[in-house]
N, C-alpha and C positions, 0 to 999 in steps of 0.2 A: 628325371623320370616323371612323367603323368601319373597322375592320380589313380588313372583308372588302370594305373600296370600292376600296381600294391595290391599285394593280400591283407587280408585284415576284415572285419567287420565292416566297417565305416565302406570302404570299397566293395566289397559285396552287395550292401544296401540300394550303393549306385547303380550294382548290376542290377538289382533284383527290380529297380526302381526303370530302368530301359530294357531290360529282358537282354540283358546279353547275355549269348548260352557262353560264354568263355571264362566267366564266374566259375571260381572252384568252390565249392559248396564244403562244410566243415561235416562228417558222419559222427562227430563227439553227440550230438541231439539224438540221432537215431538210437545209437550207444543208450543213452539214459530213456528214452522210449522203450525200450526192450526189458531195462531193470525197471523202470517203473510200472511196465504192466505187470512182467511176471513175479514182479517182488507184492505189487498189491494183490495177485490173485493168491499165491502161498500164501501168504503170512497173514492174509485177512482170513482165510480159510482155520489155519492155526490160531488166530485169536480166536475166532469164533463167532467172526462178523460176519463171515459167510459160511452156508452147511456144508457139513464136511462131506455131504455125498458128492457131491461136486468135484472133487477134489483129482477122481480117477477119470473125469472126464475132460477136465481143461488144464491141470497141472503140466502133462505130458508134452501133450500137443503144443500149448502154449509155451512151455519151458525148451523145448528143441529148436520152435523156429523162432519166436521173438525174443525170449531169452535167450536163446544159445545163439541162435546164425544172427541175427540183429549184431548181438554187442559184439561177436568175433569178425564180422563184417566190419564194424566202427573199429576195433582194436586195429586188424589187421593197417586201416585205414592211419591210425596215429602213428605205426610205425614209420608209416613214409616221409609222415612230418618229423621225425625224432621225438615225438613226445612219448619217452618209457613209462613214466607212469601210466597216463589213459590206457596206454597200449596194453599196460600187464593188467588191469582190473578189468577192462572190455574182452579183450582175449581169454583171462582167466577165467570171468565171469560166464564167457561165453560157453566155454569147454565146461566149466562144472553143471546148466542147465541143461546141454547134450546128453550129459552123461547121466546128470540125472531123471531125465524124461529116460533114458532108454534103461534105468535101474529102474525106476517105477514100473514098464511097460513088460520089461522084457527077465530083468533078474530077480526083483521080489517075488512074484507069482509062481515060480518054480522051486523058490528056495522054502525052510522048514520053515514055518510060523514065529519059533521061538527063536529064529535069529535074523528076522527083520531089523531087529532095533539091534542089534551090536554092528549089521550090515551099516546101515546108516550110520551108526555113532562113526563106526572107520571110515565113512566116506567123507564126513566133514569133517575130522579132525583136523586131518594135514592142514588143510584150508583153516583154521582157525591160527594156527601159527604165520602163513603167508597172507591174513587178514589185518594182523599184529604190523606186520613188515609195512603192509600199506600203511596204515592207518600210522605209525610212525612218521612217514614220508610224507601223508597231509600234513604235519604241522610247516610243511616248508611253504605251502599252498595257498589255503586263508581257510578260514574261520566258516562257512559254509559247509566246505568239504571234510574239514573235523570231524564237525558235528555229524554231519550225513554218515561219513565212516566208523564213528564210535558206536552209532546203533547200528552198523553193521556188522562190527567185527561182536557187538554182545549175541544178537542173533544167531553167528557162527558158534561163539560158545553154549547158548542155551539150546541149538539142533543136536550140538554134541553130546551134554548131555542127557537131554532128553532119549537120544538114539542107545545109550548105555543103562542109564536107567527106568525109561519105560514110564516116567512120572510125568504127567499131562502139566503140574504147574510149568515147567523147561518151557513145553509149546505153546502154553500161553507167553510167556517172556521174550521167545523168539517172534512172535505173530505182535505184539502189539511191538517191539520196538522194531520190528520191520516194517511195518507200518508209519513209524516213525522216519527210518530210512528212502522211505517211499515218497511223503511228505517233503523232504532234503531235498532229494533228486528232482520233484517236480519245480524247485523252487531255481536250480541249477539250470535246469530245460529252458525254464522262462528265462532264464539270465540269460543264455546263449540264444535264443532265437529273439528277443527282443536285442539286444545286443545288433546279430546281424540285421535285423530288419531296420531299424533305427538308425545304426553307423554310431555309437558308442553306445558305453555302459551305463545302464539303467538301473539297475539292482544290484543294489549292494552286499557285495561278499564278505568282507570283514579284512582289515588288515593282515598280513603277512604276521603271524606269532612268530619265523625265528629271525634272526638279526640278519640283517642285508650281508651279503659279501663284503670283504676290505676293499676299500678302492685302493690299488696299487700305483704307486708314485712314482 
């Protein structure tokens, strides 16, 4: 088999390097494009880096089609390769930014005042437990994606709850370590698209923390 029949980085490079449209292109990048805008635009907003009038105006919009259709477009995408993990955080991630832009736009505004925040605390919580789950299953990963997902899944816990208790320290907690989170995934991006652009790895992810498989005799 030729070189140029292989999948992989290294062969795409080559495509990208002669324009052959026959290159399958990887949607894992677009995927983290999608969390890393709309995770900077929320959580920089909740830190307080950005005014919070803002908030009703690019949350929405931005959280439906780049957060949501972006990463459930990538998700959808991993399924076809077998990769369940990317598949269930892209897909996941995708549906919960849907759902959220259309909770902001469409179900806060009609509901009482004093139960915004228990609305919200129940809509992240489940997701704090399926957060957990991830964030478990990066230790099989590397050292990169850890890290990226442990200021994820604490963000999940401090929107929770913030959304029950109503106490602005939570959204500061969630806002600067998603930001943190944000930071991860830009670092991830540049792995992957230097990676394909290149034809090998450039940036260092970090060893595997859990023990290799047995090799069987």
């Amino acid at each position: 088999m030729s070189f140029l029949n292989r999948s992989g980085p290294a062969a795409q490079a080559v495509s990208v390097k002669r324009m052959e449209p026959t290159a399958q292109a990887q949607l894992g990048p677009l995927g983290l494009t999608g969390f890393i805008v709309v995770t900077m635009i929320a959580t920089g907003i909740d830190a307080g880096v950005f005014p919070e009038k803002l908030a009703a105006a690019d949350v929405p919009v931005v959280g439906f089609f780049i957060g949501g259709l972006a990463q459930l477009l990538a998700g959808l995408f991993q399924v076809q390769r077998g990769d369940t993990w990317h598949a269930t955080v892209f897909g996941g991630f995708g549906l919960f930014w849907m759902a959220k832009a259309l909770m902001l736009l469409w179900v806060l505004p009609s509901l009482d005042p004093s139960l915004h925040g228990d609305a919200m605390g129940l809509f992240t919580l489940p997701w704090v437990f399926v957060v957990f789950v991830l964030w478990l299953a990066s230790w099989r990963i590397h050292l990169v994606l850890l890290l990226t997902f442990s200021c994820v899944l604490v963000v999940f816990v401090a929107m929770t709850c913030n959304g029950f208790t109503g106490l602005v320290g939570w959204n500061r907690v969630a806002g600067w370590f998603g930001l943190g989170a944000t930071l991860g995934a830009l670092y991830l991006l540049a792995g992957q698209l230097m990676a394909s652009t290149w034809g090998r790895p450039v940036l260092p992810m970090g060893r595997f923390l859990a023990p290799p498989d047995p090799v069987e005799s």
